[in-house]
C-alpha positions as CSV (number, residue, x, y, z in Angstrom):
1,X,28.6,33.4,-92.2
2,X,28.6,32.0,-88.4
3,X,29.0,28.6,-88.2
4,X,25.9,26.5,-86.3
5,X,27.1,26.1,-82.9
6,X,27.4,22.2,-82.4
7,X,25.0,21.3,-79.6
8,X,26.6,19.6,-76.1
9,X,25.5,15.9,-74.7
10,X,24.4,16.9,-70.9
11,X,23.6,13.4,-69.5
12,X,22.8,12.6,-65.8
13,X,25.9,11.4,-64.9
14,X,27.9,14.3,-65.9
15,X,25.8,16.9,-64.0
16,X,26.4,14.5,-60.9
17,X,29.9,14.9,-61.4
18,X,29.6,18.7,-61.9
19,X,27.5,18.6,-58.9
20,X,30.4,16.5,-56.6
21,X,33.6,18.3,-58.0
22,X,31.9,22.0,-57.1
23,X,30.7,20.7,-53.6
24,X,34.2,19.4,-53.4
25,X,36.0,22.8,-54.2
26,X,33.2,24.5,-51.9
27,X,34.6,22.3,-49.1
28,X,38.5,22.9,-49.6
29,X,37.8,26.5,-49.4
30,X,36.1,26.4,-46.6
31,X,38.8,24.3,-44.6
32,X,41.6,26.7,-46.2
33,X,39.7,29.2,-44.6
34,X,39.5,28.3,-41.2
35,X,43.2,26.5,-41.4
36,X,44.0,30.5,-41.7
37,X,41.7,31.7,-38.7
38,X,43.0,29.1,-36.9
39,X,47.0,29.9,-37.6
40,X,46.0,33.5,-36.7
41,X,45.1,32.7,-33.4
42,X,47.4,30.7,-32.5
43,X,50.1,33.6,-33.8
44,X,48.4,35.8,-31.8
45,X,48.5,33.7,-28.8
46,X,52.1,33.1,-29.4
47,X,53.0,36.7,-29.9
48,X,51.0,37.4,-26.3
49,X,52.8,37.3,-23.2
50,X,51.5,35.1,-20.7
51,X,50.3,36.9,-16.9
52,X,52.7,36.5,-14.1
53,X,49.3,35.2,-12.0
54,X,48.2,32.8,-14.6
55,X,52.2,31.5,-14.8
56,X,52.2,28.0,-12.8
57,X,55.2,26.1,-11.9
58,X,56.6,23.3,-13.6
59,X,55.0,19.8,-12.4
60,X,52.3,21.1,-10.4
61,X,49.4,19.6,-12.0
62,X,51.6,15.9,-11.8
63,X,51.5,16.8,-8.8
64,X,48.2,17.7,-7.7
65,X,47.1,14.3,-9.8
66,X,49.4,12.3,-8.1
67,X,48.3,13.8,-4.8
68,X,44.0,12.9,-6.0
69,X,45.1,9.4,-6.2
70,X,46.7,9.4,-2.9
71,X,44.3,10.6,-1.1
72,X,41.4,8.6,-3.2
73,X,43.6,5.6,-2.1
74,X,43.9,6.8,1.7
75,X,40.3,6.8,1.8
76,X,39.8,3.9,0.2
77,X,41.8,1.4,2.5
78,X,40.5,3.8,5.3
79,X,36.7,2.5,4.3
80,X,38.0,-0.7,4.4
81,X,40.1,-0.9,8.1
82,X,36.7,0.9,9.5
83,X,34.3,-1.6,7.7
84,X,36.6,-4.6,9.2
85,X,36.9,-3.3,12.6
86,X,32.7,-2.8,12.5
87,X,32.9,-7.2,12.0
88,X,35.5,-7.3,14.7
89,X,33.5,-5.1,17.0
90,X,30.0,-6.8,15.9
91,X,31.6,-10.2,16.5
92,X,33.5,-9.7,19.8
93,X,29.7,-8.1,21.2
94,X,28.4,-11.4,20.8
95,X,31.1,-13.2,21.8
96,X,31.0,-11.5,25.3
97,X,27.2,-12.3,25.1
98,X,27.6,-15.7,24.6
99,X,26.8,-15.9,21.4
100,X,29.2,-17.7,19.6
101,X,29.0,-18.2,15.8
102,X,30.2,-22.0,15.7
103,X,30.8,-23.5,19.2
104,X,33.4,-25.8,17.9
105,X,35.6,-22.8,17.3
106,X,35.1,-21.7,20.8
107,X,38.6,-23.5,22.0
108,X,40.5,-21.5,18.9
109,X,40.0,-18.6,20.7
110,X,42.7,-16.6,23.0
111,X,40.1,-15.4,25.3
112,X,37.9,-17.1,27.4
113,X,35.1,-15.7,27.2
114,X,32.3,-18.1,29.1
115,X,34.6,-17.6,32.1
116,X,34.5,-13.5,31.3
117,X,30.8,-13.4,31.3
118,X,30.8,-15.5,34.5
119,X,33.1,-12.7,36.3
120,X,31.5,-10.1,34.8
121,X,28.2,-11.7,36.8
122,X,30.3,-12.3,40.1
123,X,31.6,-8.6,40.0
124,X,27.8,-7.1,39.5
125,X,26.3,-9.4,42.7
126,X,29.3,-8.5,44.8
127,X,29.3,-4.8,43.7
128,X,25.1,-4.7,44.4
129,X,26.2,-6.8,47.7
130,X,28.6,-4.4,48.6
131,X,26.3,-1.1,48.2
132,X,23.3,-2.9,49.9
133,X,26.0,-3.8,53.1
134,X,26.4,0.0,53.3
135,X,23.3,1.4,52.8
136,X,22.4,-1.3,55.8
137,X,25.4,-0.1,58.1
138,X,24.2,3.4,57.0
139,X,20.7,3.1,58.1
140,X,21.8,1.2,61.1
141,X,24.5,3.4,62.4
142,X,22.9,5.7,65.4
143,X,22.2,9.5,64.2
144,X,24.8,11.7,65.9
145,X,23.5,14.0,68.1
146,X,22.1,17.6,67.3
147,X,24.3,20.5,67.8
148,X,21.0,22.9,68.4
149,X,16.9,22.2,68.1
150,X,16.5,23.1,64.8
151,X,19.2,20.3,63.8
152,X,16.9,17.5,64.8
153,X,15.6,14.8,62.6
154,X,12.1,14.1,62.7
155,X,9.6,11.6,61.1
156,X,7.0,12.4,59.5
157,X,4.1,11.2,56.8
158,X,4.0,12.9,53.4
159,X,0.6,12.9,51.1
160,X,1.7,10.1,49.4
161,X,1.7,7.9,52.4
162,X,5.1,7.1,52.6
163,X,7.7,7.5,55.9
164,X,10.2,10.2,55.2
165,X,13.0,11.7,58.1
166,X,14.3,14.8,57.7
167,X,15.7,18.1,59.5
168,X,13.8,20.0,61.4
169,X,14.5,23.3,59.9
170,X,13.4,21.4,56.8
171,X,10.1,20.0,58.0
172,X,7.8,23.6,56.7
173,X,9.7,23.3,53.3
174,X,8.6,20.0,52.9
175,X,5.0,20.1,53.8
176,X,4.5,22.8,51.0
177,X,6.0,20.7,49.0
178,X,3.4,17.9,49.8
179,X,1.0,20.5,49.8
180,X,1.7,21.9,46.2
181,X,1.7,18.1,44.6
182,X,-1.6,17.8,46.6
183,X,-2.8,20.8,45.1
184,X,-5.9,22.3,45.8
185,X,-8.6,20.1,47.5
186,X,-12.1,19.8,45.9
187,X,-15.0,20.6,48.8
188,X,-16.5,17.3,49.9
189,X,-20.2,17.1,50.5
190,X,-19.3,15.2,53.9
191,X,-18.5,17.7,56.8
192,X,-15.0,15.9,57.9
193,X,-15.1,17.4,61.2
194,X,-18.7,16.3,61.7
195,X,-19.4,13.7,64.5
196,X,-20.7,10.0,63.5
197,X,-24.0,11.1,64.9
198,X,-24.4,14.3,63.5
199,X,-23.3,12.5,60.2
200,X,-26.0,10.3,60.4
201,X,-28.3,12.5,61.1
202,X,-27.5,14.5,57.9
203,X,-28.1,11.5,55.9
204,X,-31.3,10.9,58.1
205,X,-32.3,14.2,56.9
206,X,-31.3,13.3,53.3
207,X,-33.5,10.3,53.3
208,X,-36.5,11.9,54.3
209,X,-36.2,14.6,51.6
210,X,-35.9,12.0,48.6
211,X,-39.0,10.1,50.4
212,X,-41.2,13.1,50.3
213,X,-40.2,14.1,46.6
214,X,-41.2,10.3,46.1
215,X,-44.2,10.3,47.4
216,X,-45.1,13.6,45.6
217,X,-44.2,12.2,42.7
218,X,-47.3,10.5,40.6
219,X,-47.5,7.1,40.9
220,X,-45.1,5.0,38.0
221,X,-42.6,2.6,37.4
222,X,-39.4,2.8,39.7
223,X,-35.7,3.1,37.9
224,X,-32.9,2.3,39.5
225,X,-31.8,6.3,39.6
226,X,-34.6,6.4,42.3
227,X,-32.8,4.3,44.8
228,X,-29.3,4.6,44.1
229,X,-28.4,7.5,46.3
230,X,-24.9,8.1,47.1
231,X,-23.9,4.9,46.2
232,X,-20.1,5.3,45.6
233,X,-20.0,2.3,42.9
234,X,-18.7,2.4,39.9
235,X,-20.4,1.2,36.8
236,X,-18.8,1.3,34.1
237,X,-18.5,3.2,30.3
238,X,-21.7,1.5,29.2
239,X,-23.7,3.2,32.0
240,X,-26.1,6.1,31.8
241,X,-27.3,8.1,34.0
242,X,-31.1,8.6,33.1
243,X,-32.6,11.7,35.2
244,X,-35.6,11.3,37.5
245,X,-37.9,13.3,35.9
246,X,-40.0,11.6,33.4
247,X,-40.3,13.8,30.8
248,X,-36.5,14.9,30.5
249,X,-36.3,10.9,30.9
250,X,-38.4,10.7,28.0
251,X,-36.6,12.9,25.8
252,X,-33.2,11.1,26.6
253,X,-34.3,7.6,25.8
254,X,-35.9,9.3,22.4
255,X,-32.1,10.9,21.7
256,X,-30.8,7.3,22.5
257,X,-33.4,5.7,20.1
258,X,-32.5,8.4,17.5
259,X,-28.9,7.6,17.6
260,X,-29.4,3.8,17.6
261,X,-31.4,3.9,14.5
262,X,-28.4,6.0,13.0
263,X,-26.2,3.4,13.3
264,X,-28.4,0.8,12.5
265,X,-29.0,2.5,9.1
266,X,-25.5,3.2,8.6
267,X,-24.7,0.0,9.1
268,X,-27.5,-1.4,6.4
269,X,-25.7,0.8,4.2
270,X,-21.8,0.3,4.4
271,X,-23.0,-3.4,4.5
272,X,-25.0,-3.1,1.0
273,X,-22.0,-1.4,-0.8
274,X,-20.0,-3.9,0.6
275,X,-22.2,-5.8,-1.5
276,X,-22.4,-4.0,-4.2
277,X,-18.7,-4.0,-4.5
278,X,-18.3,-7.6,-4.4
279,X,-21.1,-7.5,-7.4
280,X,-19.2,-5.6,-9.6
281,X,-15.7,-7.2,-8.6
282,X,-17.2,-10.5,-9.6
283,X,-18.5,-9.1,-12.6
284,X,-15.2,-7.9,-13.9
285,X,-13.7,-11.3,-12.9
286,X,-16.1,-12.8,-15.0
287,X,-15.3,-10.9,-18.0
288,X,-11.5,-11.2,-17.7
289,X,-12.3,-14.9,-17.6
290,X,-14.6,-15.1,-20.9
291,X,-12.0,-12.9,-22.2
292,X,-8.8,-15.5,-21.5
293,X,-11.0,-18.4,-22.5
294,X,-11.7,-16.7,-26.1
295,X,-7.9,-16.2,-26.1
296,X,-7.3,-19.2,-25.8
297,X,-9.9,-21.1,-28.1
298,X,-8.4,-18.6,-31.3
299,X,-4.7,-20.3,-29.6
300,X,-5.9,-24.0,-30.4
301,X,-7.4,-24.7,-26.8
302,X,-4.5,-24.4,-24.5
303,X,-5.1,-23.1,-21.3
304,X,-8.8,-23.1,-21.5
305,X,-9.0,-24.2,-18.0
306,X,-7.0,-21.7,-16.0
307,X,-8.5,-19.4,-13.9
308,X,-8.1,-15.4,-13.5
309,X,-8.4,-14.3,-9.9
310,X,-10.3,-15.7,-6.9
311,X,-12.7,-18.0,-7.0
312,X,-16.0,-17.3,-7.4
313,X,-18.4,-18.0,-4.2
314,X,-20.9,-20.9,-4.9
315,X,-24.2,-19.5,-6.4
316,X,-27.6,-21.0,-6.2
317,X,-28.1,-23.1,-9.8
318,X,-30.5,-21.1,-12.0
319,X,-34.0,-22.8,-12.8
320,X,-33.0,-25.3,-16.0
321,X,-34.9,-23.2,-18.9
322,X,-37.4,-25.5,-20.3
323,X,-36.9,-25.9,-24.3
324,X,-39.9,-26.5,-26.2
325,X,-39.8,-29.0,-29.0
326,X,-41.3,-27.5,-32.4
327,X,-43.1,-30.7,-33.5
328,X,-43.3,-30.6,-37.6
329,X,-46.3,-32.3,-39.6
330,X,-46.0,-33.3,-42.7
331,X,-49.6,-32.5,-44.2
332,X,-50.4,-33.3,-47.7
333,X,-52.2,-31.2,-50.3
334,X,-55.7,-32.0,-50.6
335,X,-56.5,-29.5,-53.9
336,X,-54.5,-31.9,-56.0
337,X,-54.8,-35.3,-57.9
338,X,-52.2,-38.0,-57.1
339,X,-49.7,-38.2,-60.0
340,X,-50.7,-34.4,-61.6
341,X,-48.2,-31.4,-60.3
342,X,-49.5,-28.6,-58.3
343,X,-49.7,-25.6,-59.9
344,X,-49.3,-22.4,-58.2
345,X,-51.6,-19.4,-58.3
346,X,-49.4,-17.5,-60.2
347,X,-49.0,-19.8,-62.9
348,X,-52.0,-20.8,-63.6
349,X,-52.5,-19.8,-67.3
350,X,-48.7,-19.9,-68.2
351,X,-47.8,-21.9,-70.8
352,X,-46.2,-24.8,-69.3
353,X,-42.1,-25.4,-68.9
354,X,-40.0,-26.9,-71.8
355,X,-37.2,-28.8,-71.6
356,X,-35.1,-25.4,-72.4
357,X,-36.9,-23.8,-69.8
358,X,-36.4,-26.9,-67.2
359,X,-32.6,-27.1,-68.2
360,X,-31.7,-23.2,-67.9
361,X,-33.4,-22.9,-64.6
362,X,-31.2,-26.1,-63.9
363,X,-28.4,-24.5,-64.7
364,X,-29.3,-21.1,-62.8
365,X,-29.7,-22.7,-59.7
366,X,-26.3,-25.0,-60.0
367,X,-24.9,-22.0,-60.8
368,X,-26.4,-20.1,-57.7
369,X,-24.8,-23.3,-55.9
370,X,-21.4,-22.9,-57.1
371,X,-21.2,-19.5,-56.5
372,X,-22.9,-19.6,-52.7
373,X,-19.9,-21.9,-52.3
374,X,-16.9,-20.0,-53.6
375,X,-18.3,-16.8,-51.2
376,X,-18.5,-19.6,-48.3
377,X,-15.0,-20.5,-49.0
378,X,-13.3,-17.1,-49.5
379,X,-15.2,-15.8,-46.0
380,X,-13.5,-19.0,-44.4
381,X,-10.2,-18.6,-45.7
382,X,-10.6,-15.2,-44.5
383,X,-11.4,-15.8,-40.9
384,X,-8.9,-18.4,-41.1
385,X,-6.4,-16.1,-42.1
386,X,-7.6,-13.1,-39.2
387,X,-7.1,-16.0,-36.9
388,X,-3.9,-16.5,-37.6
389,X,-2.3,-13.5,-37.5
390,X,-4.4,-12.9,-34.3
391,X,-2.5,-15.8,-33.1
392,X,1.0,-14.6,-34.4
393,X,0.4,-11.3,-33.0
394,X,-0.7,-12.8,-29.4
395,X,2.5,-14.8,-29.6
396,X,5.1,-11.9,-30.2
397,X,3.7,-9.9,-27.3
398,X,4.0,-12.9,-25.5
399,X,7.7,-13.8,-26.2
400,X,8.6,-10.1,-25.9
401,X,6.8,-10.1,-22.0
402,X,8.8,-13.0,-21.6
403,X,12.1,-11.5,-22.6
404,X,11.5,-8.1,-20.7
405,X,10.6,-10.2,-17.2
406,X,13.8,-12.6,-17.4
407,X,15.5,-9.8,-19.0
């Protein structure tokens, strides 16, 4: 007969211990296993021989590091001689200027240089003295004379109005010249090669012709396009030429009216969102500012009398609103007898109230009493409370603004 199998104690703490021991075989395995990968390669990489192109010298990498800090050093003290010489060059440019960075120093220096600036200054006038003395002597001296005709020098007017002398063999080239800057000359009304009578006679002619279209003309108000004639004046941006005719003048004084009231009405309306902005920017103003004073009422009343943004422009005073006073009279009961209680409608034919009765409704309504006073105080406590950690809350974010901006 088998003997009953006595039963094992499996507690928590030994399957935790079962549990560490076989993740801690798990994790020697595993590091046996790649200690063996990792021997193999290197083996292998042992065993191979290495490329005569991928074989380097010995101490070429010192080298090349050594050389990197060289050069990084080079360029370095390089940045700096350039940077220096910059000052030098910066400061000896207004030194030469006359600008001197502490005048008490001037003497320290090996160079002169107020008496430099001064002969730089004499060395310009004589140098401009000197070229002016030749041009002079140059202009002065008598022109040699001309080999053949056509080496002659002539004078002669160009379109700008100015004297020029020149060769003449060169004369031709130049008055195309003039002639191509002149370019091509717009046909004047007035006959240039006319005589001053026959001029005046044209205009003679002219006059007439306006005077008979006058006179054809119905009889009407006179503009100032009616007697202007050729007058060569000018007059200006603001000035329009209205035509003669009285309809077309019509019509163009209608198209100036038209555009007027355009700009008029354009006006009226940029002007009225102007206003409109303003409106709603004060608006916003206004609310930001009930807003901060709430915030700080619920913060015990600091700050209640700062103010967010500009200032608002002064209004008109609204019309004080008129309260009107309830006045309360006290009227007495006329459908009762002095010293006998009124009894209400709906308790007429009741029986009338005991002493139990009059205590327990005594007692109901002290009750009522207490109890409408514990709900007062609970709501208090708990706005009292939401106050508080509104306040707390305001605080932090505060502080934490703080840090960040000094931060």
């Amino acid at each position: 007969m088998d003997k009953k199998k006595k039963p094992f104690a499996v507690t928590a703490s030994s399957l935790v211990d079962l549990k560490a021991e076989l993740y801690r075989k798990q994790e020697q395995f595993k590091q046996e296993k790649l200690g063996h990968e990792h021997s193999g390669a290197g083996l292998k990489s042992k065993i191979k021989k290495p490329n005569v192109w991928t074989k380097q010298n010995a101490g070429v990498s010192a080298r090349a590091e050594k050389d990197a800090e060289q050069l990084a050093e080079e360029q370095n003290s390089l940045d700096t001689s350039k940077r220096k010489l910059e000052e030098k060059a910066k400061l000896y440019e207004q030194m030469t200027k006359g600008d001197f960075p502490d005048e008490e120093t001037e003497g320290l220096f090996l160079v002169d240089f107020t008496q430099k600036i001064i002969d730089q200054k004499r060395e310009m006038h004589a140098q401009k003295k000197t070229e002016r003395d030749d041009e002079e002597r140059h202009n002065s001296s008598p022109v040699p004379p001309p080999q053949n005709s056509e080496e002659e020098w002539v004078d002669y007017v160009d379109a700008l109005g100015r004297s020029r002398r020149c060769m003449k063999k060169d004369l031709p080239g130049f008055k195309k010249m003039d002639q191509d800057l002149q370019g091509k000359e717009k046909a004047s009304a007035d006959k240039t090669l006319l005589s001053e009578d026959m001029r005046r006679e044209l205009q003679r002619q002219e006059w007439e012709r306006e005077e008979e279209e006058a006179m054809k003309r119905p009889v009407g108000p006179l503009h100032y396009e009616d007697i202007r004639g050729q007058e060569a004046r000018d007059l200006g941006v603001g000035y329009f030429a209205f035509a003669q005719d009285e309809e077309q003048r019509r019509k163009q004084r209608d198209t100036l009216d038209m555009l007027r009231d355009q700009t008029t009405d354009q006006r009226t309306k940029r002007e009225q969102l102007k206003d409109k902005r303003q409106a709603i920017l004060r608006a916003r103003l206004t609310k930001v500012r009930q807003r901060k004073m709430k915030k700080a009422k619920l913060d015990g009343g600091e700050d209640e009398g700062e103010i967010i943004g500009p200032a608002l422009p002064p209004e008109d005073s609204p019309e004080v609103s008129t309260v009107k006073k309830v006045v309360v009279e006290i009227q007495e009961r006329k459908d009762t007898k002095p010293g006998v209680p009124h009894v209400r409608e709906w308790d007429r034919g009741k029986a009338p109230p005991t002493l139990h009765t009059d205590m327990h409704t005594s007692a109901s309504r002290k009750g009522a009493w207490i109890l409408l006073k514990l709900t007062a105080k609970k709501h208090y406590n708990l706005i009292k409370s939401t106050a508080l950690i509104h306040r707390y809350v305001y605080t932090c974010t505060a502080r934490s603004i703080d840090q960040k901006r000094f931060s």
